[in-house]
C-alpha positions as CSV (number, residue, x, y, z in Angstrom):
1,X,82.4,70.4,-31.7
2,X,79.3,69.0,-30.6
3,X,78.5,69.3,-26.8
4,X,77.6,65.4,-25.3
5,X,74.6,65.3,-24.0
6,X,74.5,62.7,-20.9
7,X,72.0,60.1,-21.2
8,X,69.0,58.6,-18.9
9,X,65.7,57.6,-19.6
10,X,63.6,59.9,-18.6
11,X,65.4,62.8,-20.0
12,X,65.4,60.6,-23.4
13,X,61.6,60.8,-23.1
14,X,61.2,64.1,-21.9
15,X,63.2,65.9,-24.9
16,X,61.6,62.8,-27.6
17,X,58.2,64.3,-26.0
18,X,59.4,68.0,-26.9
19,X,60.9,67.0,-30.5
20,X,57.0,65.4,-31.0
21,X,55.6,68.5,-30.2
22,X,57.2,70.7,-32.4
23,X,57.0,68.7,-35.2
24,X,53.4,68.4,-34.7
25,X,53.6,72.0,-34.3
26,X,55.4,72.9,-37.8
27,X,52.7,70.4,-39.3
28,X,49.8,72.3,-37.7
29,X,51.4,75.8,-38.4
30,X,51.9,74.7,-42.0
31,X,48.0,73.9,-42.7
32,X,47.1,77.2,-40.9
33,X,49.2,79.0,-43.4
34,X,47.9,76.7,-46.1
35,X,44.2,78.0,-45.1
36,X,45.3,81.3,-45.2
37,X,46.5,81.4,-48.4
38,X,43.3,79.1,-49.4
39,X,40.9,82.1,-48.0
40,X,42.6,84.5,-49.5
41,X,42.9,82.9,-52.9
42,X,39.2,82.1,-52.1
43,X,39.4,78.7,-52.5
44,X,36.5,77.2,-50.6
45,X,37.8,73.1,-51.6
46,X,41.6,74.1,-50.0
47,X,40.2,75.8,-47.1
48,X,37.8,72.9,-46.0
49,X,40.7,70.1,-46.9
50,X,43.0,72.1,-44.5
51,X,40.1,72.3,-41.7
52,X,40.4,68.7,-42.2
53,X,43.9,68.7,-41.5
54,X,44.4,70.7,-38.9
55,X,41.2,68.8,-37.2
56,X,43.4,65.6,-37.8
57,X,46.8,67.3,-36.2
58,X,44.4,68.8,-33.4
59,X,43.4,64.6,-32.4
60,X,47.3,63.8,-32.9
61,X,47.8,66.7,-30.5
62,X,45.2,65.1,-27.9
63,X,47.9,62.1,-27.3
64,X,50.9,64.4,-27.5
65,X,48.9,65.9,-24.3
66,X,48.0,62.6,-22.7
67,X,52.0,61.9,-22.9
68,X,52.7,65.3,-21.3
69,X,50.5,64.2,-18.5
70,X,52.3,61.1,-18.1
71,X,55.7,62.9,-18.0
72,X,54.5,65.1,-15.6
73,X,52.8,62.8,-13.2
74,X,56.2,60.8,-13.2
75,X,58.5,63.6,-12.6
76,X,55.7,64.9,-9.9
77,X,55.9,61.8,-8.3
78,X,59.8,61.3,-8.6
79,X,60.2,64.9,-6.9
80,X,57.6,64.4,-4.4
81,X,55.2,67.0,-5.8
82,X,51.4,66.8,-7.4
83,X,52.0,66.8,-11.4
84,X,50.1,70.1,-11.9
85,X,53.2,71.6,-9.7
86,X,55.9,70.7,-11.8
87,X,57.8,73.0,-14.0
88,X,60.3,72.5,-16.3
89,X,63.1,74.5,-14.1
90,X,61.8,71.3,-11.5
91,X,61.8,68.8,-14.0
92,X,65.6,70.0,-14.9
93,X,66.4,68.4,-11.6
94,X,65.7,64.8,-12.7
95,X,67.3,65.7,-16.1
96,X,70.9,66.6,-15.5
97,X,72.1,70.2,-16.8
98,X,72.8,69.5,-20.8
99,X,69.5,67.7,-20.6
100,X,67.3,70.5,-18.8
101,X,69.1,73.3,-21.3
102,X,68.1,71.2,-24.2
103,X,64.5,70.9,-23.1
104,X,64.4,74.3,-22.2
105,X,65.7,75.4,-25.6
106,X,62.6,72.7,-27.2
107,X,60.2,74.0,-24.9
108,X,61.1,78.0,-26.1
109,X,61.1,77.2,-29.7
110,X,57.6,75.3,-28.6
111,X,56.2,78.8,-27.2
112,X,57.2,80.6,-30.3
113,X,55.9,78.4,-32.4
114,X,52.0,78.1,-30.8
115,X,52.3,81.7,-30.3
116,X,52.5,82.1,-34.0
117,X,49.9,79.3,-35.0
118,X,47.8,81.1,-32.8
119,X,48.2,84.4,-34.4
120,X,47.7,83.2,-37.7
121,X,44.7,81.5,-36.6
122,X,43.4,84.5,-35.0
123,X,44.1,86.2,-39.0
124,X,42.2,83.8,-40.4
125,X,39.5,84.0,-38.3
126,X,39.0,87.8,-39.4
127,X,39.4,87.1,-42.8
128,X,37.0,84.3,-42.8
129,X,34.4,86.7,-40.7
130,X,35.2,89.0,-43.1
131,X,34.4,86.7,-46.5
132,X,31.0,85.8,-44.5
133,X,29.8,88.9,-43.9
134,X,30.5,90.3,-47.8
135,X,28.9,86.6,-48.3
136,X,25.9,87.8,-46.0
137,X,25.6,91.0,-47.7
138,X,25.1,90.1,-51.1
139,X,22.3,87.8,-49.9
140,X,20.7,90.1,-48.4
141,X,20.7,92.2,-51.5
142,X,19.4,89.5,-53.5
143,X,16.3,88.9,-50.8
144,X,16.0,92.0,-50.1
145,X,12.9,92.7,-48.2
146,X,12.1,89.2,-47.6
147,X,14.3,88.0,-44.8
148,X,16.5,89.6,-42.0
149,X,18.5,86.7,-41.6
150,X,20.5,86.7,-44.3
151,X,18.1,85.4,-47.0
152,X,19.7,81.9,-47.6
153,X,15.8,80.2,-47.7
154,X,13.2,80.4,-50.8
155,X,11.0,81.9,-48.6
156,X,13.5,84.8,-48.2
157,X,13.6,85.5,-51.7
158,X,10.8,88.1,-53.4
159,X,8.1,86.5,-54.8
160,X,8.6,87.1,-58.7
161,X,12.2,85.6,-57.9
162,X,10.8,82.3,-55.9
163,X,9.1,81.5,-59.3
164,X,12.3,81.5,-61.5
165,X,14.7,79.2,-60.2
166,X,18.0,80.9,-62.2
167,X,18.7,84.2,-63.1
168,X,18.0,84.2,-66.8
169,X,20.5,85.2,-69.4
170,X,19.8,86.4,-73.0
171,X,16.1,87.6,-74.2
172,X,14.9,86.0,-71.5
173,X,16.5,88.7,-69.3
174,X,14.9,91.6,-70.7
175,X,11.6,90.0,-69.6
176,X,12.7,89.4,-66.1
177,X,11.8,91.1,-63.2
178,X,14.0,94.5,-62.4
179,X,13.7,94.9,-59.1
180,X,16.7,96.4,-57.3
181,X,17.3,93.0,-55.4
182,X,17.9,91.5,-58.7
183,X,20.2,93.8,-59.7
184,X,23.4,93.2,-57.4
185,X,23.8,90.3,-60.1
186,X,22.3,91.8,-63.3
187,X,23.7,90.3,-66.6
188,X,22.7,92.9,-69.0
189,X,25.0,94.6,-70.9
């Protein structure tokens, strides 16, 4: 047996507000976890589409907080309080009590769910940190000597490598220079 839940307005908006949010929130949490599994599959073309993504649901997110605002400036101003005040336990007043438990039960499952977008966006954080600096040490290997930076540039590469622009494979090879920066990636058999 379903429970009714009384009707006004405001509450209407108030828990269409909440049910906004946590969809955004599943949609947001589901590209994070999308990225993850992208970085760890190291796929650099799934990782940057779900950057995009979550960029996109970030915007989206902006007006989801611009509506919050709005809710709370008006229940602020119906319970004679600045908005910044307000809490939902406050806001339960203008709502009725099926209506306030409903939002509270939203705004819980809310709190979860950021809590774990955040934590999976603090994972991926590390493991992106930690793709870079493997990134950052093979290039540094491969100009070693020449640049402390990293050695993305030409500059940064040793001079015998600057003049070959590719690694070369076959005979070729066996006439290539051998220093040890040049073998982190050697081809010989």
């Amino acid at each position: 047996m379903s429970t009714l839940v009384p009707t006004n307005a405001f509450g209407a908006e108030v828990l269409a507000h909440l049910d906004a949010q946590l969809a955004s929130g599943r949609r947001l949490l589901a590209h994070v976890l999308g990225q993850s599994r992208a970085i760890r599959e190291k796929d650099v073309a799934t990782v940057l589409v779900q950057l995009e993504e979550i960029q996109a649901e970030m915007e989206r997110r902006a007006g989801l907080e611009q509506e919050r605002a709005r809710l709370l400036t008006r229940a602020g101003q119906a319970l004679g309080v600045p908005a910044y005040v307000v809490t939902l336990d406050a806001m339960g007043q203008l709502l009725g009590d099926a209506m306030a438990a409903a939002a509270r039960e939203r705004s819980g499952e809310l709190r979860g769910l950021l809590e774990e977008i955040a934590r999976e966006h603090r994972a991926n954080r590390a493991l992106m940190k930690q793709e870079l600096a493997f990134l950052d040490h093979l290039m540094r290997q491969l100009g070693a000597g020449g640049d402390e930076t990293g050695g993305y540039g030409v500059d940064a590469m040793p001079a015998s490598a600057s003049r070959q622009p590719y690694l070369p494979v076959g005979r070729a090879a066996a006439d290539a220079p051998t220093s040890s920066a040049l073998r982190a990636l050697d081809l010989q058999a």
